[in-house]
Residue frames as qw, qx, qy, qz and C-alpha x, y, z in Angstrom:
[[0.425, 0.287, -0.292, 0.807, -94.68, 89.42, 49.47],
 [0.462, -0.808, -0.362, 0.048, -95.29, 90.94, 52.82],
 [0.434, 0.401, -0.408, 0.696, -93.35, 93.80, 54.32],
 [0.358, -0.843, -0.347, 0.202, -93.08, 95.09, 58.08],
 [0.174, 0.831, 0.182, 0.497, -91.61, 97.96, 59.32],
 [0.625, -0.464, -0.368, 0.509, -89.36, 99.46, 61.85],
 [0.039, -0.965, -0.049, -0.256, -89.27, 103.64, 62.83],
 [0.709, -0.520, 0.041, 0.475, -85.34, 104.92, 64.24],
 [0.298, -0.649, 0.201, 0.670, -83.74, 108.20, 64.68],
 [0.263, 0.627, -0.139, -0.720, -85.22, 109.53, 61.15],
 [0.415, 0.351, -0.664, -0.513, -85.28, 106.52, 59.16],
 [0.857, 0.016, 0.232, -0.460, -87.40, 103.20, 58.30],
 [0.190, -0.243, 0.927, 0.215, -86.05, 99.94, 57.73],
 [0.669, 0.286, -0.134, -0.673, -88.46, 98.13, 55.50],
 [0.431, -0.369, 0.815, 0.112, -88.13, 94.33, 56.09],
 [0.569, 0.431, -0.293, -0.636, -89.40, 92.51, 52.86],
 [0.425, -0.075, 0.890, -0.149, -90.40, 89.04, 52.77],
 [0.765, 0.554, 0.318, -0.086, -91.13, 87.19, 49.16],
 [0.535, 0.227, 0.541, 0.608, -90.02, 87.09, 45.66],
 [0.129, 0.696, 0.064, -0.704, -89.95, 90.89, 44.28],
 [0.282, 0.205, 0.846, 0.404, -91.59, 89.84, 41.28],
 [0.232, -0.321, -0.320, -0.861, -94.80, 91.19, 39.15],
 [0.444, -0.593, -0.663, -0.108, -96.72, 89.36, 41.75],
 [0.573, -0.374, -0.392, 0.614, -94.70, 90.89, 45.19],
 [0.055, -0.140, 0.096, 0.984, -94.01, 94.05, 44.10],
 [0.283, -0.392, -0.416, -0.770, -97.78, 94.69, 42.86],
 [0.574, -0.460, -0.665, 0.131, -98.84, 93.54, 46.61],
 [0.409, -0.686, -0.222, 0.559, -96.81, 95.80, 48.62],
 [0.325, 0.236, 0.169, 0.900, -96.42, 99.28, 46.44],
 [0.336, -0.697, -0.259, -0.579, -99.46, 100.92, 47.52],
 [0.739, -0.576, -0.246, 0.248, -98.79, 99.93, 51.21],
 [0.628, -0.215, 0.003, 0.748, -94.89, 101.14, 50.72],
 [0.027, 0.634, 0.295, 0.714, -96.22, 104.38, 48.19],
 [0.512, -0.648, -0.460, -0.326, -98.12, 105.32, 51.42],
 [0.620, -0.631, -0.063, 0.462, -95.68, 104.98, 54.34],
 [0.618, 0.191, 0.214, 0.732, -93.37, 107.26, 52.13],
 [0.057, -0.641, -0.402, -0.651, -96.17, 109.67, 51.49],
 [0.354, -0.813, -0.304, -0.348, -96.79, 110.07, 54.98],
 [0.801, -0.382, -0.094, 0.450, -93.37, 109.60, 56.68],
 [0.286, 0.941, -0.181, -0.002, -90.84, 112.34, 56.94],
 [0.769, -0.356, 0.299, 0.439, -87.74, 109.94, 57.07],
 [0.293, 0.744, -0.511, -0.315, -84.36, 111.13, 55.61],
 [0.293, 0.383, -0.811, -0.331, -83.82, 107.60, 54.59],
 [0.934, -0.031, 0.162, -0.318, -85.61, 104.16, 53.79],
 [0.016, 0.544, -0.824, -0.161, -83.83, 100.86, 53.89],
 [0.887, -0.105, -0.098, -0.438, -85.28, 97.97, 52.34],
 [0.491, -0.348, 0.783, -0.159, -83.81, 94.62, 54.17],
 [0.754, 0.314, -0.258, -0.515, -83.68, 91.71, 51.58],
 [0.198, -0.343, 0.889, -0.230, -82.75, 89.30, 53.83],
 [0.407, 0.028, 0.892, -0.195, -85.67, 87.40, 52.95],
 [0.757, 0.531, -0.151, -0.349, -86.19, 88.13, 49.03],
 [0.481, -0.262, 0.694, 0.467, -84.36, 85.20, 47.46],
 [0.437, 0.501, 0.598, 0.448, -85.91, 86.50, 43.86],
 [0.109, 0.554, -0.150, -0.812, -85.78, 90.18, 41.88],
 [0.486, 0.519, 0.662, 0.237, -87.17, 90.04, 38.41],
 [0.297, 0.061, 0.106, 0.947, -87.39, 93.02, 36.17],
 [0.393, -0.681, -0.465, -0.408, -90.75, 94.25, 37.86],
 [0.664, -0.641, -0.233, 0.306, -88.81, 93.97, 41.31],
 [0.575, 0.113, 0.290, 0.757, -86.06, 96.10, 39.35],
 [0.036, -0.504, -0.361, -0.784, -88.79, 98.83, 38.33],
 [0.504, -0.761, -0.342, -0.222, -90.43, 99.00, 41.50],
 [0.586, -0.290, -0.119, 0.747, -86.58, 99.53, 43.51],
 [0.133, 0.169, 0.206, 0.955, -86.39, 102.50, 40.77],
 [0.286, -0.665, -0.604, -0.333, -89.88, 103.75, 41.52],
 [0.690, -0.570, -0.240, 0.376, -89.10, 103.85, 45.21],
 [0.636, 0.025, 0.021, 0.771, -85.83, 105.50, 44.21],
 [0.059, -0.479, -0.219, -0.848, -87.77, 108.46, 42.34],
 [0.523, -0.686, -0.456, -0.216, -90.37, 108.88, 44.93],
 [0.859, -0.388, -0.199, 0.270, -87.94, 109.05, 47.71],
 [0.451, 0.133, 0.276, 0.838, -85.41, 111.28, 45.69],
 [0.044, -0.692, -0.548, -0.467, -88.48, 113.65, 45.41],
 [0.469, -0.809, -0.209, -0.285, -88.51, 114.01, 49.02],
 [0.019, 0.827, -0.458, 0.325, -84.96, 114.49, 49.62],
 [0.646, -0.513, 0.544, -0.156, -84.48, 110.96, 51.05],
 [0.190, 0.451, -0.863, -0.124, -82.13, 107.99, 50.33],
 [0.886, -0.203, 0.178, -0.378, -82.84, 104.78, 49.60],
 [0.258, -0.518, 0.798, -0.165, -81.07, 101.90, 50.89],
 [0.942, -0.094, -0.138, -0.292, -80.74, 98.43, 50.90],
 [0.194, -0.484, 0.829, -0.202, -78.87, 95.37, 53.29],
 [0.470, -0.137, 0.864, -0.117, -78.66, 92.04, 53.71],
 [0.700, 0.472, -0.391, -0.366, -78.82, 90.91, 49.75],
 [0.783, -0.262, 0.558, 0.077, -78.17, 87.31, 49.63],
 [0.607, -0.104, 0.646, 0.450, -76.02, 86.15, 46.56],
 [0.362, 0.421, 0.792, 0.254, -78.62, 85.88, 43.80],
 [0.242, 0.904, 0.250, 0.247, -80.20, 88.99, 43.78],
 [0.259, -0.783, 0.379, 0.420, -76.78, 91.22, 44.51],
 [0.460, -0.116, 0.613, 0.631, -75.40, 89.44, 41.64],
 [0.201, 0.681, 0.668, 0.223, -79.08, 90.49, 39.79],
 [0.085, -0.940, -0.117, 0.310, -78.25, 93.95, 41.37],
 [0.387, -0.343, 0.459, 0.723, -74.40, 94.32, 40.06],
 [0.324, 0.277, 0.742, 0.517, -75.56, 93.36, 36.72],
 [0.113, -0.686, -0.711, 0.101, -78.30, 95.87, 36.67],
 [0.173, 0.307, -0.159, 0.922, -76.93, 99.02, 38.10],
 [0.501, -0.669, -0.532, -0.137, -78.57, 99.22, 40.99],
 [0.565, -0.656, -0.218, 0.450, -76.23, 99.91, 42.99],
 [0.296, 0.266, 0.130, 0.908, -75.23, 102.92, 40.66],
 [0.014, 0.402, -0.138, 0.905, -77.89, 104.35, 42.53],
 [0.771, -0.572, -0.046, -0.276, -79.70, 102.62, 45.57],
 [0.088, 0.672, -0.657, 0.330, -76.48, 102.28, 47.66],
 [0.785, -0.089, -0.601, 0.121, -75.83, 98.37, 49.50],
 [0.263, -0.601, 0.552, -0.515, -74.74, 99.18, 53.30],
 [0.294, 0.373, -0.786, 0.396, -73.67, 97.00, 56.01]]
């Protein structure tokens, strides 16, 4: 899993590329832990246009994010789910509290 990164009008898009798995998600948390830590955005969106896998490691590391993020008074987001893992999110409750946008 690789992620990049885009900076606009107060918030960060996070594009994520890989399976958010124990492997993916143990690659890029320090990296993401970090841009949080040092960013004052009022919101992060992660783009998962190009996870086609979630697991319940990619599940714990969303919530992670969540708390972190929540800490510092910002929202996190997420767009362009493809089927599989929106259906992994429904089921889940994710979106009971990382909102899906457009």
């Amino acid at each position: 899993m690789k992620a990049e990164y885009s900076f606009e009008n107060g918030e960060i898009t996070v594009f994520l590329h890989g399976d958010l798995d124990e492997y993916g998600a143990g690659k890029i948390k320090d990296e993401i832990d970090q841009t949080i830590s040092s960013h004052p955005a009022r919101a992060f969106v992660f783009d998962m246009k190009d996870v086609a896998f979630v697991d319940s490691t990619g599940l714990g590391f969303l919530l992670g994010r969540y708390k972190k993020l929540r800490a510092k008074r910002a929202e996190l987001l997420v767009k362009n789910v493809n089927p599989q893992v929106d259906k992994v999110f429904k089921t889940s409750g994710v979106y009971s509290f990382v909102p899906k946008i457009d």
